[in-house]
N, C-alpha and C positions, 0 to 999 in steps of 0.2 A: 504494500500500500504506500502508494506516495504521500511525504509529509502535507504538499498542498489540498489531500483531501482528506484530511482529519480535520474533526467538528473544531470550529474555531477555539471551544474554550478549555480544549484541551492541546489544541496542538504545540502549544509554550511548553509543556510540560513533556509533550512528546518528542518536541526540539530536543530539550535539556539532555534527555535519557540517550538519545543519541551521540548529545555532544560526548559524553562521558563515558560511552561503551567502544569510542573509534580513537584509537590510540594518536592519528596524526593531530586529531581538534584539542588534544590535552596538551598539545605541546606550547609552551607560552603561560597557563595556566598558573604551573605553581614554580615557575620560573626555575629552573631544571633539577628541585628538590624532590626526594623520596617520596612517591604516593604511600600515603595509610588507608585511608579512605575519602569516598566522598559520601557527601549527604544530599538530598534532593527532597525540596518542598517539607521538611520538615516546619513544626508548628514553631513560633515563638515561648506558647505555653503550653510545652509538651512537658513540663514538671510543673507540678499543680501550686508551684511558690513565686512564678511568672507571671505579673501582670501585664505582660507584654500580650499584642494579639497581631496574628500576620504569620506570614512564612519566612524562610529562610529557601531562596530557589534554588541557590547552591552552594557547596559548603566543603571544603577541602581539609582533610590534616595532611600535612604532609613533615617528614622529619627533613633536617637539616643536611645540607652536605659534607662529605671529607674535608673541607674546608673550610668548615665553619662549627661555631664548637655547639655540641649534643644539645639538639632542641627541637620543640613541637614549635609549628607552624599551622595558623587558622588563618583562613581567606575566606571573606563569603559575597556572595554576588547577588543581584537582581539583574533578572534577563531577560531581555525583552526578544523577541524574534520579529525582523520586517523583510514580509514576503515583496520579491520583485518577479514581476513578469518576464518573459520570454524576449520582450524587447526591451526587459532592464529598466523598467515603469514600475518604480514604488508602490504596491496598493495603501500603503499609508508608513510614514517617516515619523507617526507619533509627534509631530511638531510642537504643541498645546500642549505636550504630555510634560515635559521636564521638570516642572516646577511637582508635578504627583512623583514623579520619579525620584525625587531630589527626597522628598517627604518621607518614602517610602526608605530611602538609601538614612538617613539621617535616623531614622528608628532602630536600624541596625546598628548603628554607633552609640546611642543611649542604650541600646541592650546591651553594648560592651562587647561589640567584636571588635579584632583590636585589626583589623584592614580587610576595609569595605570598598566594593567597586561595581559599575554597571557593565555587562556583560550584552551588548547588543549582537544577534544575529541574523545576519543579510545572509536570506537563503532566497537564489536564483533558482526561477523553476526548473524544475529535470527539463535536462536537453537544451537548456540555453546555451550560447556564443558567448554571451556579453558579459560573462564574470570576467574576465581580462583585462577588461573599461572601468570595471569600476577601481574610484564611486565614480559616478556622475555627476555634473554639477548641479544637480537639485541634491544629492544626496549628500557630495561635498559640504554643501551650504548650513546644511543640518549637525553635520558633523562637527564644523568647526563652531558652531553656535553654541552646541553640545558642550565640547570640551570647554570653553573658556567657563561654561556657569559650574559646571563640575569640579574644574581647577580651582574656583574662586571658592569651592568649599571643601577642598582637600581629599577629593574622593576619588576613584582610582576609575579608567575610563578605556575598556578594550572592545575591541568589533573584530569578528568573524564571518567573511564575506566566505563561503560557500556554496555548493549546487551538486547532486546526484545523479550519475545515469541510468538509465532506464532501460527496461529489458523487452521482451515480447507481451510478457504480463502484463503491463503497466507499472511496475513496480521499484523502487529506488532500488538504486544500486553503485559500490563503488564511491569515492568519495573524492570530491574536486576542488581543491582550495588554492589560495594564491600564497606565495611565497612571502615573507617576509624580511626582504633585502638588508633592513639594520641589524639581523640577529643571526648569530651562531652558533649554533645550526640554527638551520632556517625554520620559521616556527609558524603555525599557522594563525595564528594570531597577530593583533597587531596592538600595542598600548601606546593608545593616545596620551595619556595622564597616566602619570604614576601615583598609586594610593599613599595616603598619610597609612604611615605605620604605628600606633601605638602599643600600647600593656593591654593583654585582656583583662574584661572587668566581668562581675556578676552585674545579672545572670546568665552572661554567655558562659561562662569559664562549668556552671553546672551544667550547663545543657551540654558544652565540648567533651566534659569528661564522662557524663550519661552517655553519649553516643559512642566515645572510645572503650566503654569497657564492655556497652550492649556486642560495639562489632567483636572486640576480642573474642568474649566468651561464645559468640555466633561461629565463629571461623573457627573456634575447637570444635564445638559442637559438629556444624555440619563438615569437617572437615574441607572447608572452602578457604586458601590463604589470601593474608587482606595483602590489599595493592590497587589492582585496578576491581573494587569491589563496592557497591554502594551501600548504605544502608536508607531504606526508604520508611517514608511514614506513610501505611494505609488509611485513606479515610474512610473506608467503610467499615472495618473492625477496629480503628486505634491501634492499630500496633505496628510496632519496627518490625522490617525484613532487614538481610543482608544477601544484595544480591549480586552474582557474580557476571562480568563480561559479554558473557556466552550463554547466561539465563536467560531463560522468559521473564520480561518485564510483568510479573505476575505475585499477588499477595499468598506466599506459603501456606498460610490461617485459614484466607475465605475465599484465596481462588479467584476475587475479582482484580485487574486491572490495575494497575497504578499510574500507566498514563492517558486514563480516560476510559472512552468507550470503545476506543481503536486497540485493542492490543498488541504490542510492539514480540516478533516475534524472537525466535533464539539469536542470536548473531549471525551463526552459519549461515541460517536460513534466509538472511540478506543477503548473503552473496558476498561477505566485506572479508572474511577472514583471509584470503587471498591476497586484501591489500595491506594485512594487517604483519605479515609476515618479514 
């Protein structure tokens, strides 16, 4: 199933799951640090001493490098996804939106994540030419409007300009992204703004370590090693999964969905692992 025809108000969420099961869109990400895990759509008040209310879209631990001395590392993002047509025609660049975005990014920072960033993705419909081009000067214009109110409040500002090929089914496949000429290796991301780094604070720092011990003790359990592995929050039963790579985007407990009404199927069965190699 192609992302352009999942029901709109899940297809963010369908975005996300993708971005995080395709090893080249990670690149950039946690800027070339150890993956532990990530988190997807988890609550604000998923520990009942949270008076915070909202999601967290996405959510990295990752450790430090041989080069840097022994440390946890938290990133968390709001990600917005804007579809472009075939002929590289925005259906909408969110214009009006920043100042909700801005709102949205800023309650992240009173919850105490200690580097916060918006995570925009330009996905070009399957089988377009025009990813090459971009952005384009409408999209340009947005861009750089973007970054200056973002900079002006310290918050961290990356885009992922992508697009899938398609197969005889109709279905995505493969993955096609543009290089990133200032970085080494070349990453598929691109940072506009670099985020304010500070200390975490409560109540994020409980919620980080809630989720770090749920995946531990998940990854003995099922015998699944963490890395490239998420942990999700179901909303139709409440509870955390820990899901792997190559799994069905599927809630272990009640069996429904976690990105929507589309279910996103195993890896293989995209057709990706091929490029993933």
């Amino acid at each position: 199933m192609q992302l352009f025809d999942f029901d709109a108000h899940h297809r963010e969420t369908a975005a996300i799951w993708r971005l995080v099961r395709n090893l080249p869109f990670r690149f950039g990400l946690a800027e070339g640090r150890v993956f532990r895990w990530w988190a997807i759509n988890v609550p604000l008040n998923l520990l009942s001493e949270s008076r915070f209310y909202g999601d967290i879209d996405l959510m990295v631990c990752s450790l430090s490098t041989p080069r840097e001395p022994p440390s946890i590392f938290y990133k968390t993002w709001e990600v917005k996804l804007i579809l472009l047509n075939k002929d590289g025609r925005p259906r909408s660049l969110k214009r009006n939106k920043t100042e909700r975005i801005l709102n949205q990014l800023k309650i992240h920072r009173k919850f105490g994540s200690p580097e916060v960033s918006l995570l925009e993705l330009y996905h070009h419909e399957t089988g377009t030419k025009t990813l090459k081009f971009f952005p384009t000067t409408k999209v340009f214009d947005v861009l750089q409007r973007r970054a200056k109110q973002l900079g002006n409040e310290l918050f961290g500002y990356q885009i992922l300009p992508f697009t899938y090929g398609g197969n005889e089914q109709g279905e995505d496949f493969g993955i096609f992204t543009l290089e990133n000429p200032f970085t080494t290796p070349r990453e598929a991301t691109f940072e506009i703004v670099k985020p304010l780094r500070t200390g975490a604070r409560e109540p994020f720092l409980s919620l980080a370590h809630h989720l770090s011990v749920f995946a531990e003790s998940e990854s003995k359990r099922l015998s699944k090693p963490l890395g490239f592995t998420v942990v999700a929050y179901c909303r139709t039963c409440k509870k955390l999964c820990l899901i792997g790579r190559r799994d069905e985007v599927r809630c272990y407990h009640c069996f429904e969905s976690l990105a929507g009404k589309s279910s996103i199927p195993p890896l293989h069965h995209l057709q990706l692992s091929k490029y993933l190699k």
